[in-house]
Every structure is written in structure tokens, then in C-alpha cells.
VOFIDO-642988 format. One record per residue (C-alpha): residue in three letters; x, y, z; residue number from 1. Coordinates in nm, 3 decimals, padded with zeros to 5 digits. Layout:
BEGIN
<rec residu="ALA" u="X" v="Y" w="Z" num="NUM"/>
...
END
This chain:
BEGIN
<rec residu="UNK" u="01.077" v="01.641" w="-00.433" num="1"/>
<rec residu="UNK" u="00.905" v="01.382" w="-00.245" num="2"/>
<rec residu="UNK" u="01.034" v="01.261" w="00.079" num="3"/>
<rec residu="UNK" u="01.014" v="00.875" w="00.176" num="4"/>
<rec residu="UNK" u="00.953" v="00.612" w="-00.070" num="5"/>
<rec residu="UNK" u="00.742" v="00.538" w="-00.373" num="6"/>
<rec residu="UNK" u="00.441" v="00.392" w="-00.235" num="7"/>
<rec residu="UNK" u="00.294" v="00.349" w="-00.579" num="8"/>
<rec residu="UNK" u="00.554" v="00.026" w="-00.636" num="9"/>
<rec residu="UNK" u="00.279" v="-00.144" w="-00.412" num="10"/>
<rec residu="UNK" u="00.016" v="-00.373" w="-00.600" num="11"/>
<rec residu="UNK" u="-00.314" v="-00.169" w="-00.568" num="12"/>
<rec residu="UNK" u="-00.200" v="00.150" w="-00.465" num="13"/>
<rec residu="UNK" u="-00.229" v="00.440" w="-00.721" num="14"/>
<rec residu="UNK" u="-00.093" v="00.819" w="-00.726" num="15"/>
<rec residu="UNK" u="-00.413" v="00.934" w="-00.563" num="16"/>
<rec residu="UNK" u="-00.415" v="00.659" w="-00.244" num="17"/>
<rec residu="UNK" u="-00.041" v="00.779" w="-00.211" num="18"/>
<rec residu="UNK" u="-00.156" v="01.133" w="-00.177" num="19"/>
<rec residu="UNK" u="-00.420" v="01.023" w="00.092" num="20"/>
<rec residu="UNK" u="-00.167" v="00.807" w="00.271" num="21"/>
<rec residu="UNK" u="00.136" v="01.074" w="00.252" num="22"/>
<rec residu="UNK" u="-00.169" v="01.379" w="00.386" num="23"/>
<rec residu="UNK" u="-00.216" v="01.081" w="00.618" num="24"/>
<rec residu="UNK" u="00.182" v="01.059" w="00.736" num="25"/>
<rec residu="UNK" u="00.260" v="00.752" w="00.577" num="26"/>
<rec residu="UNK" u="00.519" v="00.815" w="00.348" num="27"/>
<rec residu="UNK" u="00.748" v="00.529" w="00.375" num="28"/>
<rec residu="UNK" u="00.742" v="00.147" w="00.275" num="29"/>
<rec residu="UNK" u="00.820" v="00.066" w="00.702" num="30"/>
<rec residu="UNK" u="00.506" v="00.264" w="00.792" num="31"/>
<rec residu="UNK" u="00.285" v="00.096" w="00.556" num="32"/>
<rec residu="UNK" u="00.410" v="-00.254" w="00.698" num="33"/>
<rec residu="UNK" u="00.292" v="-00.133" w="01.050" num="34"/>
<rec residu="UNK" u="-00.029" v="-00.037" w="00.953" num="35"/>
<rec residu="UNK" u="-00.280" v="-00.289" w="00.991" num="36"/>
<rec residu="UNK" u="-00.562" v="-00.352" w="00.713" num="37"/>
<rec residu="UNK" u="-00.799" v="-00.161" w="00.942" num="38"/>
<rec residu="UNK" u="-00.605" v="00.134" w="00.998" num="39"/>
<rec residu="UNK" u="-00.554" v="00.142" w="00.626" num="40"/>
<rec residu="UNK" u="-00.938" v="00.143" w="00.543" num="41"/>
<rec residu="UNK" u="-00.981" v="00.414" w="00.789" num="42"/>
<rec residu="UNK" u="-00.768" v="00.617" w="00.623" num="43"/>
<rec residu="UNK" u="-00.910" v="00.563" w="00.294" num="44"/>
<rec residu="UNK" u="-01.298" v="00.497" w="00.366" num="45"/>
<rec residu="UNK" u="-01.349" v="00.919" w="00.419" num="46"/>
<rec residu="UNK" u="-01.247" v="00.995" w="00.073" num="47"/>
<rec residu="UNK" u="-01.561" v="00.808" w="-00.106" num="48"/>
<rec residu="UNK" u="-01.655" v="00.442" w="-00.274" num="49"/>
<rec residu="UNK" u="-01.374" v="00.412" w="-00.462" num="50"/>
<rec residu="UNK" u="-01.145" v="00.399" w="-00.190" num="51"/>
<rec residu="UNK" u="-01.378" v="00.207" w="00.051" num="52"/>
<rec residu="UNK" u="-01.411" v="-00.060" w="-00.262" num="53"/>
<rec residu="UNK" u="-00.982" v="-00.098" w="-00.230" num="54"/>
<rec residu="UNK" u="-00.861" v="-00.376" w="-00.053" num="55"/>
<rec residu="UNK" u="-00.554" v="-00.299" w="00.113" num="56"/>
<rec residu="UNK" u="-00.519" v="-00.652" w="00.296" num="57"/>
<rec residu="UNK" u="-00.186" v="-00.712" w="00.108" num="58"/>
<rec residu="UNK" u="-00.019" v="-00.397" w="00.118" num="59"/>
<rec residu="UNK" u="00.143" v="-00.413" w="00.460" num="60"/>
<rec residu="UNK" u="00.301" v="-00.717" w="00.358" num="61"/>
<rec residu="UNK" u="00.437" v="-00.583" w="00.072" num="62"/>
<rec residu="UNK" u="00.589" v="-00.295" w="00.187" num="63"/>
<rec residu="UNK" u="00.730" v="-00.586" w="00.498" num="64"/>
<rec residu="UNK" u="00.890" v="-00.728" w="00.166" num="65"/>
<rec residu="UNK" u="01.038" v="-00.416" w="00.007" num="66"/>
<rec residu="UNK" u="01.147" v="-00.342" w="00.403" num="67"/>
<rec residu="UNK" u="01.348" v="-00.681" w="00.389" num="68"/>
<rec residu="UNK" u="01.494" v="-00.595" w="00.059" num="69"/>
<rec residu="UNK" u="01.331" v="-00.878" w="-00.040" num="70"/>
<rec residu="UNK" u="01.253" v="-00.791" w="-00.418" num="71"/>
<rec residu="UNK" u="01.218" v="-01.178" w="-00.565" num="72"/>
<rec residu="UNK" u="00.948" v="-01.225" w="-00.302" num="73"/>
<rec residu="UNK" u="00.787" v="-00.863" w="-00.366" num="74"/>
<rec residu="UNK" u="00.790" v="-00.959" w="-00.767" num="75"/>
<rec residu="UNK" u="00.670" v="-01.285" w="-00.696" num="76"/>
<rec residu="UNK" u="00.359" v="-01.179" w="-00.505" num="77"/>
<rec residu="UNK" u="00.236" v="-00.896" w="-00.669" num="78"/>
<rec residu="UNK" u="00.273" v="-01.104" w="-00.994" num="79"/>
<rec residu="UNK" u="-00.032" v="-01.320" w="-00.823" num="80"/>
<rec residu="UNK" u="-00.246" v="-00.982" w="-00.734" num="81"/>
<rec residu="UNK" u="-00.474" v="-00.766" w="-00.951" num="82"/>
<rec residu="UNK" u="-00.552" v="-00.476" w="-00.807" num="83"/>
<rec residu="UNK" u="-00.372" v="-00.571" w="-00.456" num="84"/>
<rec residu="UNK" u="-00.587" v="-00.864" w="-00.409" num="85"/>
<rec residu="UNK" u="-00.513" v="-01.220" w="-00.475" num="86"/>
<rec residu="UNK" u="-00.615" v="-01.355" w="-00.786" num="87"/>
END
């Protein structure tokens, strides 16, 4: 079983960028929200163009949301994003 939480509820982030970020130590929603867009490319940019195409610029702040328990905001902003960007 998987420890931590399901970072695949994020907009933009798939089973394979959860592997990355769990091989990476991030495994929960609060460590995501401390990671800055930077530090998420970083992470990501290694594993080919794919990943370096993702933009991760909204993730923190969802995972802030799902932190919060704030799940009307967390709906109500990834209903606005395709692929974890704005629309």
C-alpha cells in the first residue's frame, strides 16, 4: 500500500509524475504545497520532454487547498485548469 496521499487528485499530475515525485520524497499533499514551481521542474526536467513540457505552477496551490480541507475551492480551480494550467 502506498503511504501519504493521492497526489494524482492534483490537476496535471498523472501516475507516472507521482512515481517521480514519491522516488523524489514527496508523497504527501503538505509537501507538494512547500515546493516551489522551481523545485518541482527540477525534479521533473531529468526524466525527458514530456515532463519538462508540464507546468506545475498550480500544483502547490492545490495541494495548499486539499491541506486546508478546502475541497469547494480545490473543485472550483481545477474545474478552470487543463492539464494543471489555467485555461
Amino acid at each position: 500500500t502506498k503511504k501519504g496521499d493521492d497526489l494524482v487528485k492534483i490537476e496535471g499530475i498523472g501516475p507516472k509524475v507521482d512515481a517521480i515525485f514519491v522516488e523524489a520524497g514527496i508523497t504527501t499533499f503538505a509537501q507538494l504545497a512547500g515546493k516551489s514551481k522551481e523545485e518541482l521542474e527540477a525534479i521533473l526536467d531529468p526524466h525527458g520532454p514530456v515532463y519538462v513540457a508540464m507546468d506545475p505552477t498550480t500544483w502547490p496551490q492545490q495541494a495548499q487547498l486539499l491541506v486546508d480541507g478546502k475541497e469547494e475551492e480545490f473543485l472550483a480551480l481545477t474545474e478552470k485548469l487543463k492539464g494543471g494550467r489555467p485555461e
